[in-house]
Steps between C-alpha positions, in 0.01 A plus 500: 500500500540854604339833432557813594338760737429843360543821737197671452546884481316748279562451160355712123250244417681375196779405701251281727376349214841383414587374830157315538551326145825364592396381817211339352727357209721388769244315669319329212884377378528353833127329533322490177768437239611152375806528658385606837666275787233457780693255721607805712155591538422216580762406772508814683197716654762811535511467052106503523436795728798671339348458106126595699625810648633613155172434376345722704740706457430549135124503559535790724723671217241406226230705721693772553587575105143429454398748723753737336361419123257849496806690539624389204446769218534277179236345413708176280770504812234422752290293274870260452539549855141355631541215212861403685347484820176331437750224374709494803231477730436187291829354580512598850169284502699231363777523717257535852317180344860263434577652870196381626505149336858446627444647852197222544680213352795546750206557801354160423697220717622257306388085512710231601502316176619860362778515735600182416501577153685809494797277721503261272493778215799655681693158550493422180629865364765452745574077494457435093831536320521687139472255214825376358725683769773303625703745726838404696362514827347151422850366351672622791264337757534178318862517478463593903321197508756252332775659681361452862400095481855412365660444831202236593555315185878409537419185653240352325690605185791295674242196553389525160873435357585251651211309427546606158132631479433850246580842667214751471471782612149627667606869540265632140172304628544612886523890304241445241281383799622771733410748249133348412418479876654861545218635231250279658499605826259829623658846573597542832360819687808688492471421110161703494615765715739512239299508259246833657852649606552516097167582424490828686850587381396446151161730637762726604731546228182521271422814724828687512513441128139661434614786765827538290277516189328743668715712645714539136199625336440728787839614455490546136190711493687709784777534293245603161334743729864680646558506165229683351489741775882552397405601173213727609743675775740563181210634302393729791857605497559584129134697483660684833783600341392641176187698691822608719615711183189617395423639876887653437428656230170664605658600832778705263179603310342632831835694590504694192171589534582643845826671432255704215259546746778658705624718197147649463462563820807713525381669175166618658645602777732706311218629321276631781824619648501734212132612514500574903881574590400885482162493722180646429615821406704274151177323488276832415741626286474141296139547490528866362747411241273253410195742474660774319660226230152371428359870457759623259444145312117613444608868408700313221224295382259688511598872477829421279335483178271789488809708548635663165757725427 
């Protein structure tokens, strides 16, 4: 049994959220579900201080994000949000309680008549043969058997013939009682060391399997998010490109604009150019003109029609 360690660094709080519900899932999988193993728990104190310090670990992240809930502007979002942590403060409950219980059953020493159950518990996983197996390990020990006696036996074999008493041979009852007193005898101590050596490599290979487990789903959500933030570089790309051409074509917009700007600048110029090339004297002369048109305009208007001929 193995679980991860989250690095904590500041997070959006729906993000959080979604790290603390896995962990939590993660967690409950591993104590609370039917198909939780416990012996690792219950064998090693580093399992139990790991599993309590990522319960604390998620208690501390379940007080943060409820700290964080008033920030929240939508009302249904943080109304989902406080329901999904009220029940995962429920499970880490849970969790801290199956801890507890375990933590205090391994702290209690264990009786003598416990002990002694527990060997003979192990002895007889380890001494009692499958049902109905007969391997070829026992045939080849028994044929070991006949064919080690049969040098002893060539002279009472002799004996016997001349006598002209029946030949038998004793080689299938010294194996069948070899083999019985084999089975009946206790495990020797290098049989039990045995026996813990295979437990913890079985403990072992149980962990490096979990941590493989483990570390392909890491990998596969790395891969999900490299790939989404592939897609959303593209995206960024493509809305780049076409705001490229529309910042082109108001640029070429912008130059026009100036180039006219330019034009009727040099026309005004031109203009006053015109007006004050000849100095003040021109300027007077402009004014009089002006003067003496707008007086022989009223002697038409007015004076015009009351002349008759």
């Amino acid at each position: 049994m193995t679980l991860t360690d989250y690095a904590s660094y500041p997070d959006s709080p729906d993000l959080a959220a979604l790290n603390l519900s896995r962990l939590v899932a993660r967690l409950e999988h591993n104590l609370l579900s039917s198909a939780a193993d416990l012996k690792p728990l219950r064998r090693s104190e580093y399992q139990r201080m790991r599993v309590g310090a990522n319960i604390e670990y998620a208690r501390t992240n379940l007080q943060t994000l409820e700290r964080t809930l008033p920030q929240i502007k939508p009302t249904d979002r943080r109304n989902d949000l406080q329901t999904d942590l009220a029940r995962q403060r429920q499970i880490l409950k849970q969790l801290q309680i199956v801890l507890d219980e375990i933590s205090s059953s391994q702290a209690e020493p264990q009786s003598d008549e416990e002990e002694e159950d527990d060997s003979l518990d192990g002895e007889d996983l380890l001494d009692t043969p499958e049902e109905g197996s007969t391997t070829d390990e026992q045939f080849e020990h028994e044929e070991k058997e006949q064919a080690t006696p049969a040098p002893t036996q060539e002279q009472p074999s002799t004996l016997r013939n001349r006598s002209h008493a029946p030949t038998t041979t004793p080689s299938t009852a010294t194996a069948s009682a070899t083999g019985s007193s084999i089975q009946k005898n206790p495990p020797s101590p290098q049989q039990s060391s045995d026996a813990s050596s295979d437990a913890r490599l079985q403990a072992t290979e149980e962990t490096l399997s979990s941590h493989r487990a483990e570390q392909e789903n890491l990998t596969s959500s790395m891969l999900a998010l490299a790939t989404q933030l592939k897609t959303s570089a593209q995206t960024f790309h493509s809305s780049l490109e076409a705001e490229k051409s529309v910042l082109a074509r108001a640029v070429d917009g912008i130059d026009r604009t100036a180039g006219n700007m330019k034009v009727a600048e040099q026309r005004m110029g031109m203009l006053r150019r015109m007006t004050e090339g000849k100095g003040w004297w021109g300027r007077m002369m402009l004014y009089a003109w002006i003067f003496g048109m707008w007086v022989v305009a009223i002697l038409i208007v007015f004076l015009g029609p009351k002349l008759r001929f």
